[in-house]
N, C-alpha and C positions, 0 to 999 in steps of 0.2 A: 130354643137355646142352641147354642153353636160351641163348638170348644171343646175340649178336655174333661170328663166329669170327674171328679174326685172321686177315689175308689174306695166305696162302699159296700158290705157286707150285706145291709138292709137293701139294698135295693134290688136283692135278686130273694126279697120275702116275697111268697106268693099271696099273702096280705096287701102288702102295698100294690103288689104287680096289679093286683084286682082292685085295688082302688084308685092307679093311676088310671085303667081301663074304663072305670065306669066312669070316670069322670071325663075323659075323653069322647067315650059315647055320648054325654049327654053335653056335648062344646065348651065345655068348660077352656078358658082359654090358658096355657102355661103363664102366660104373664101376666093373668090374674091373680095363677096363685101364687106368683114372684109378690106381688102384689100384698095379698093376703096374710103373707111372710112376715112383712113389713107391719101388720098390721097384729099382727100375733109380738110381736116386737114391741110395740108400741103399748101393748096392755100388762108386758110382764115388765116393761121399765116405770109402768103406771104403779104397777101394783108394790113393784120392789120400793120403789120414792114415799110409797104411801107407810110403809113399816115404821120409816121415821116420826111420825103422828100417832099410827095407834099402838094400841096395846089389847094386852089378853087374846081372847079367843079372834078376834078382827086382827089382827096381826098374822094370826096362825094363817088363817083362809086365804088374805093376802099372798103370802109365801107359798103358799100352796097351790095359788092358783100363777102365781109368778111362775113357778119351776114347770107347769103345765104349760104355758105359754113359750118358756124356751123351746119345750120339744114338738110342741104344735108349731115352732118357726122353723125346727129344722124336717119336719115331717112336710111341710110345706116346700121348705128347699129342695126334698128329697124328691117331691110329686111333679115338681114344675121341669124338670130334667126328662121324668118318665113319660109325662104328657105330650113335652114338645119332640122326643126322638121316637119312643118306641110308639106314642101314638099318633104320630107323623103331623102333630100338630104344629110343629115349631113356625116362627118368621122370622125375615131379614131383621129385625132389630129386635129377637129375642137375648142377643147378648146383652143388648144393654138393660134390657127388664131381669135379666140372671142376675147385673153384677150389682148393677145401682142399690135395688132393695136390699142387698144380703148387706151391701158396707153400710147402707143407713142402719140396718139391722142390730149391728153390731155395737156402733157408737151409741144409739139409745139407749138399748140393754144393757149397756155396761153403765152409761150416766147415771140411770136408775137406779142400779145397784150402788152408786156412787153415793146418789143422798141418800138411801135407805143406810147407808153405813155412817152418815154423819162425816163423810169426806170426800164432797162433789169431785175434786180434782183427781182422785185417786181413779175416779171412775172413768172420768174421761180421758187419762193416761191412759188405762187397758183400753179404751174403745179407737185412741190414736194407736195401739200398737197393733192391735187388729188389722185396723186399715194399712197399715204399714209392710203387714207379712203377706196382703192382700195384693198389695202394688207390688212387692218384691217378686210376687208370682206370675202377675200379667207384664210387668217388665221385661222380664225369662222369655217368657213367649213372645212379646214383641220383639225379642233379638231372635229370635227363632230356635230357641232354647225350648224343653217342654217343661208341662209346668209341675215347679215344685210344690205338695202340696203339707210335705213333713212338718212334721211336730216337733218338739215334743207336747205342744200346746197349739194345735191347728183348731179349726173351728170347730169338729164335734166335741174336741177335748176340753176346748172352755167353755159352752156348754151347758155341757157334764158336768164342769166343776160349779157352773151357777146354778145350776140345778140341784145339784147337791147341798151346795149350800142355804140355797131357799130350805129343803127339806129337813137339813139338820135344827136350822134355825127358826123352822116350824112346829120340829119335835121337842127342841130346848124354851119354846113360851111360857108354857104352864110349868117350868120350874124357874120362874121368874129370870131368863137371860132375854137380854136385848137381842131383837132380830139383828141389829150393827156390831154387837159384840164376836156374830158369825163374817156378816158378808164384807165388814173391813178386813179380816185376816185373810179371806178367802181371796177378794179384789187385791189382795198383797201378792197373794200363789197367780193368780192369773196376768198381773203386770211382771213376776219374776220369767215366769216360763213363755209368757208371749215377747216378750224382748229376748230369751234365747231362743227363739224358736225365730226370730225375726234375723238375728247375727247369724244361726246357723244358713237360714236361706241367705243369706248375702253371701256369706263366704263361698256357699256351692257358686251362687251365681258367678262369683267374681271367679271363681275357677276353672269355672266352664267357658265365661270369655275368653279369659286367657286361652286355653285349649280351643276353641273353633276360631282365635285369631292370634295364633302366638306375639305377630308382629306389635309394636307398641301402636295401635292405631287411632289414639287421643286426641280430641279437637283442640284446640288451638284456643278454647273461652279458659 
């Protein structure tokens, strides 16, 4: 992996530090577990979609194990960073195994969330707005800008918020609420704060242009 890491607090656990280590020792490759990421992604958008059909106690497990799978995707994002620098594992086309999995990551897990709430669309508007503060950031850096990676809704914070919402919506079954009567409200907070989280990174950007190019230097399309 090449770039900028996003600064994180977790990443200097000596939990993780040992378990990026071992897994290093033993070849594991970073963009496997870019990889894997994707795949942890893929089971908690499985699991989230699946609430829409069942009920009672299979509902609850679902959720449960949805909100596992979010932080087993970002535990995964967090190891494939440590693996390729600090265990000098990385390659020339570890960027592209960083970025591709985390955006597919993200629009999955959010679509999931979409039909487990009974409103596909809602869901894949939070997983377009994802990709959107996604592009606003590698944008930055392709102008030679560093990268913004603020919130108030950046990717551990939403998350956290589907996380949480899996959880509440797992504790609320057995008093007869729909797991959709959580994760629509919830997919409502995370399309509000990822579209201002996506306006605030524009506006830096477009500021900082301006400042490392005062002149008006505008193509002509």
């Amino acid at each position: 992996m090449t770039g900028p890491r996003r600064p994180l607090a977790s990443r200097g656990s000596r939990r993780v530090r040992a378990l990026a280590a071992g897994l290093a020792a033993r070849g594991v490759r970073p963009n496997a577990i870019s990889v894997a990421s994707l795949a942890f992604a893929a089971a908690g958008a499985g699991t989230l979609a699946a609430t829409a059909w069942l009920v009672g106690t299979g509902a609850a497990i679902a959720l449960v194990l949805a909100a596992a799978a979010c932080q087993l995707r970002l535990l995964a994002n967090l190891l494939d960073g440590l693996v390729a620098v600090e265990g000098g594992r990385g390659g020339p086309d570890g960027a592209f195994w960083n970025e591709a999995p985390d955006r597919l990551s993200d629009l999955v897990l959010f679509a999931g969330a979409g039909v487990g709430a009974g409103v596909p669309a809602l869901g894949l508007l939070a997983g377009a707005l994802a990709l959107l503060t996604a592009w606003l950031r590698e944008f930055g850096r392709a102008e030679g800008l560093g990268a913004d990676f603020g919130g108030p809704l950046a990717k551990p914070q939403r998350m956290a918020a589907l996380t949480a919402a899996a959880l509440v919506a797992a504790a609320l079954v057995p008093f007869g609420v729909a797991p959709a009567a959580v994760l629509g409200p919830a997919l409502v907070l995370v399309v509000l704060g990822t579209a201002l989280t996506a306006g605030l990174r524009a506006r830096r950007l477009v500021l900082a242009l301006r400042r490392a190019s005062p002149s008006d230097s505008r193509d002509s399309r």
